[in-house]
Wavefront OBJ file of the C-alpha trace (Angstrom):
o trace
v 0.000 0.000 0.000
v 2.834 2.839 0.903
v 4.867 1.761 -2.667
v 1.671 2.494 -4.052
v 0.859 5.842 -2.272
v 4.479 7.007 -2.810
v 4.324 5.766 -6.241
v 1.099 8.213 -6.766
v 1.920 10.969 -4.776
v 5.705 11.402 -5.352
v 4.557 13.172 -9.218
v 1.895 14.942 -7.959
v 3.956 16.791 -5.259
v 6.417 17.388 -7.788
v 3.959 18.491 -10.447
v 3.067 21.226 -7.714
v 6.251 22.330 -6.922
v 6.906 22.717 -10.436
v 3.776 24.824 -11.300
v 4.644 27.215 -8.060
v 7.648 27.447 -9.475
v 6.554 28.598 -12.543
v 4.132 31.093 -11.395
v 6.310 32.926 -8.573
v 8.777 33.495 -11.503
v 6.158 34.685 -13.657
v 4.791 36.890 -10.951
v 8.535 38.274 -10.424
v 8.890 38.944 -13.863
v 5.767 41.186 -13.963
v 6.105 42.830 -9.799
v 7.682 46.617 -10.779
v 10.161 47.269 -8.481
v 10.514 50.549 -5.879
v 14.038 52.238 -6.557
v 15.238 54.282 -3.474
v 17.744 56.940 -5.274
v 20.155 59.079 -3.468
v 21.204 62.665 -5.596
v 23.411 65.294 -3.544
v 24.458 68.254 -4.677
v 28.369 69.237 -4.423
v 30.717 71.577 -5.723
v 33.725 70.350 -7.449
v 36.239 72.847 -8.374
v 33.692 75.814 -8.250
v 31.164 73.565 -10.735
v 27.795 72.905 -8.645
v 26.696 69.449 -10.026
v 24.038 66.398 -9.184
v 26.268 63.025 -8.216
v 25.951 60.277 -9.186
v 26.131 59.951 -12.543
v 23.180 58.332 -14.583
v 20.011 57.071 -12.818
v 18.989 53.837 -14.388
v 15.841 52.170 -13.754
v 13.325 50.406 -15.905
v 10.111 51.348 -17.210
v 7.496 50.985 -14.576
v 8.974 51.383 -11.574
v 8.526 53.820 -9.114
v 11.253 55.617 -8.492
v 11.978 57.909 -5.134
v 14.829 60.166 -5.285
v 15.751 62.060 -2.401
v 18.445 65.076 -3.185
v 20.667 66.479 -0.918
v 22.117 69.719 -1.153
v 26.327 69.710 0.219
v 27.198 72.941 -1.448
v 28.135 75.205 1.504
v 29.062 78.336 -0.736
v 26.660 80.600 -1.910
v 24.276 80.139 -3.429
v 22.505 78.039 -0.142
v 19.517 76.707 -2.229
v 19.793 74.883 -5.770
v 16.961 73.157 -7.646
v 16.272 70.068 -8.563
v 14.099 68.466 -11.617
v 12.792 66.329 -14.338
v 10.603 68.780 -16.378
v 9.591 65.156 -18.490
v 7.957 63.850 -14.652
v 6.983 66.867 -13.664
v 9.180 67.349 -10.992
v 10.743 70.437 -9.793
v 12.144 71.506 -6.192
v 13.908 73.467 -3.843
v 16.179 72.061 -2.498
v 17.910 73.680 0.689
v 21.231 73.119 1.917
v 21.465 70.831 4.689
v 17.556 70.088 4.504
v 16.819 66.879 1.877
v 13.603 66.630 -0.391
v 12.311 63.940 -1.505
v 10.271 63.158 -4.592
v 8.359 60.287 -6.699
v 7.811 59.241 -9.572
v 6.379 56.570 -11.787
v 8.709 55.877 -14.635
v 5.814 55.078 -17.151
v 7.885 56.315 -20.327
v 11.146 55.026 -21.503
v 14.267 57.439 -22.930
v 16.616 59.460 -21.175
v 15.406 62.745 -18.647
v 17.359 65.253 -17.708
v 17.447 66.341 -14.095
v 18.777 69.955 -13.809
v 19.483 72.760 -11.384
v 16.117 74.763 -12.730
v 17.790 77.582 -10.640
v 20.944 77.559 -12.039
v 20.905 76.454 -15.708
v 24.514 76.432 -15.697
v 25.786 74.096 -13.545
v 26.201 70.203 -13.983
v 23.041 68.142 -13.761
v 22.780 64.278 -14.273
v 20.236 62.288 -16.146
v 17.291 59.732 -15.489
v 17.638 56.564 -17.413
v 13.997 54.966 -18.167
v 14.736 50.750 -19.830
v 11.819 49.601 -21.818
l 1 2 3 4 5 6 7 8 9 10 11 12 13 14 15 16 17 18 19 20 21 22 23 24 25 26 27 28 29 30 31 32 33 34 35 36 37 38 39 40 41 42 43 44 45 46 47 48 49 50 51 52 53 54 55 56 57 58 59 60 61 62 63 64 65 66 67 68 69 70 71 72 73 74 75 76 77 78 79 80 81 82 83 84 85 86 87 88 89 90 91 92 93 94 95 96 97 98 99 100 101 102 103 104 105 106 107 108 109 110 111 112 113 114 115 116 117 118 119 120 121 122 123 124 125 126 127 128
């Protein structure tokens, strides 16, 4: 009786396993993820500019950024933003903002000083 009950059950517990398997990667595939970004502001011989470099996430996922303006020389306050999102802040120094977004178009943003057109800003990433 048990060689027969293992016999019968021993494929059907692995015919489970194998569809949860498939279905918690093909609910991983579709989950969008939550992408905690870190800009600050510094000044690097006299330039004012966003670090780090690119922000790369992929279409879909929401994206928080929180900027942090270091730059202890006047000006105290710089901007921050991503005219394609919508987004544009103040950003004082010693007193982090932070912003969301949805990245629901692909291509690559610009995020700027809006204050300050002239110093160094970085760029938002968006994968298909």
């Amino acid at each position: 009786m048990w060689k027969r009950l293992a016999r019968n059950l021993i494929p059907a517990l692995m015919l489970a396993m194998t569809i949860g398997c498939i279905v918690s990667i093909g609910g991983r595939a579709q989950a969008q993820a939550v992408r905690d970004i870190t800009l600050v502001n510094i000044e690097y011989a006299g330039t004012k500019i966003w670090v780090p470099g690119s922000v790369v996430v992929k279409k879909g996922d929401t994206v928080k950024i929180k900027a942090i303006n270091n730059v202890k020389s006047d000006p105290l306050v710089h901007g921050m933003a991503i005219e394609a999102f919508g987004i544009q802040e103040v950003v004082n120094e010693g007193k982090p903002v932070t912003v969301e977004l949805k990245a629901e178009k692909a291509g690559i943003f610009p995020i700027i000083c809006h204050l300050h057109p002239a110093h160094v800003g970085t760029q938002l990433v968006v994968l298909e």
